[in-house]
C-alpha positions, 0 to 999 in steps of 0.5 A, spaced: 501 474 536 501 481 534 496 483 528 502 484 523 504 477 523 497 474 524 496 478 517 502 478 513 504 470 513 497 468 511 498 474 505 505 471 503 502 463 503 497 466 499 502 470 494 505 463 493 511 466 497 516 460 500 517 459 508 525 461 505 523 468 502 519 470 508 523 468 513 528 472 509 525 478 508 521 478 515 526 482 520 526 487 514 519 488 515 519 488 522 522 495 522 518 498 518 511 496 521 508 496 526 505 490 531 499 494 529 498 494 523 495 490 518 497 487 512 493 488 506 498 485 501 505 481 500 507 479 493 513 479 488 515 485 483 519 488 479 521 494 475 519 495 468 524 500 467 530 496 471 528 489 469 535 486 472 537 490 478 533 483 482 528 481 485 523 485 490 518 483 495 512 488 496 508 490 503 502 493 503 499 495 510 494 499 512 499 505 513 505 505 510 508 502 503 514 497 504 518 495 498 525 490 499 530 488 494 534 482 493 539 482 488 541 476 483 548 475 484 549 475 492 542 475 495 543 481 499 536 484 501 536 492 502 530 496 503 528 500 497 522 503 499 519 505 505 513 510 506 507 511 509 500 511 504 499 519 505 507 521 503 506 518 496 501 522 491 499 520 484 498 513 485 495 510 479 495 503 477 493 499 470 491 492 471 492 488 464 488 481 464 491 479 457 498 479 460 496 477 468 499 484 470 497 490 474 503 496 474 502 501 480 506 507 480 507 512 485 510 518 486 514 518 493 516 524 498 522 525 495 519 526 488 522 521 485 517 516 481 517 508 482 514 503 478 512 496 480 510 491 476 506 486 479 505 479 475 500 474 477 498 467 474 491 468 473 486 473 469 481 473 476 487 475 481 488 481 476 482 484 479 482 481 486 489 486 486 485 491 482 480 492 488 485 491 494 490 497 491 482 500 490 481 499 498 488 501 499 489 508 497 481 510 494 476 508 499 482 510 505 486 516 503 481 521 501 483 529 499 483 533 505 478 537 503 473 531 504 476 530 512 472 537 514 466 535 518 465 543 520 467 549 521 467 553 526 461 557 526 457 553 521 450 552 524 448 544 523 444 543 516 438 540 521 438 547 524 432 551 525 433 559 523 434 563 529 434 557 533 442 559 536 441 566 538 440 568 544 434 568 548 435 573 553 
C-alpha cells in the first residue's frame, strides 16, 4: 500500500466519509496525486456563493489541492479543482466555532478565486482544521524570499575577517 492510500483512507474514516463516497470519489484522486504524496485532510465542502450547484469532497496533500464535485440530480462527479499548493496565492481562511465552520479561499493560477465552506460538528474540530490548514500553507509554503540560504560571494556569518583572502 503506497503512502497516499495509507493516509487518505484514515483521513476519510476520520471526516465521517462513507465507504460508497470514497470509493466513488478514489479513482478521481488517484489521477491527481501521487503514490507518494500524504494526505493531510479529506472532508466535505461547499460553495457559499453557489449553495445548489451540489456536493464537493476536498483533498488536501502536502503537494497539491484537490476539489471534486457531485451533482444533486444525476451524482455525476467532476474534477472542480486541481492545483499544486504553491499555484495558489492569498490563501486565507476564517474559522467561525459559534457556526462550526472554517471558510477557506484561494486565488488559483487561473486567477479565479474559490471559496470553500468547510462544516464540522463540533467547536474543538474548528480548530484542529484551523492548525492542519496552518500546517498546510503557513509552516510549508514560505515567500521566496525565505528559501535563500546564500549568495554567492557572502562570506559565512561565523567568519573571521580576512580569513578568505589569499595566502600567497
Amino acid at each position: 500500500m503506497d503512502v497516499f492510500s495509507r493516509t487518505f483512507l484514515p483521513a476519510a474514516a476520520e471526516a465521517g466519509l462513507a465507504v460508497q463516497t470514497v470509493s466513488r470519489h478514489m479513482p478521481v484522486f488517484r489521477r491527481c496525486v501521487g503514490s507518494g504524496d500524504a494526505t493531510i485532510l479529506v472532508t466535505r465542502c461547499s460553495r457559499p456563493d453557489r449553495p445548489v450547484t451540489g456536493d464537493y469532497l476536498l483533498l488536501l496533500t502536502h503537494r497539491r489541492l484537490v476539489v471534486t464535485q457531485q451533482t444533486r440530480l444525476l451524482h455525476r462527479l467532476r474534477l472542480h479543482l486541481n492545483t499544486e499548493l504553491r499555484e495558489l496565492s492569498n490563501v486565507t481562511w476564517s474559522p467561525d466555532p459559534r457556526l462550526h465552520s472554517v471558510e477557506m479561499a484561494a486565488t488559483a493560477i487561473d486567477g479565479i478565486r474559490e471559496r470553500f465552506l468547510i462544516r464540522t460538528s463540533h467547536p474543538k474540530q474548528v480548530w484542529q482544521l484551523d492548525a492542519l490548514l496552518n500546517q498546510a500553507f503557513r509552516t510549508r509554503l514560505r515567500p521566496p524570499g525565505a528559501r535563500v540560504v546564500a549568495s554567492i560571494g557572502d562570506a559565512p556569518a561565523d567568519a573571521r575577517p580576512g580569513m578568505f583572502a589569499p595566502s600567497w
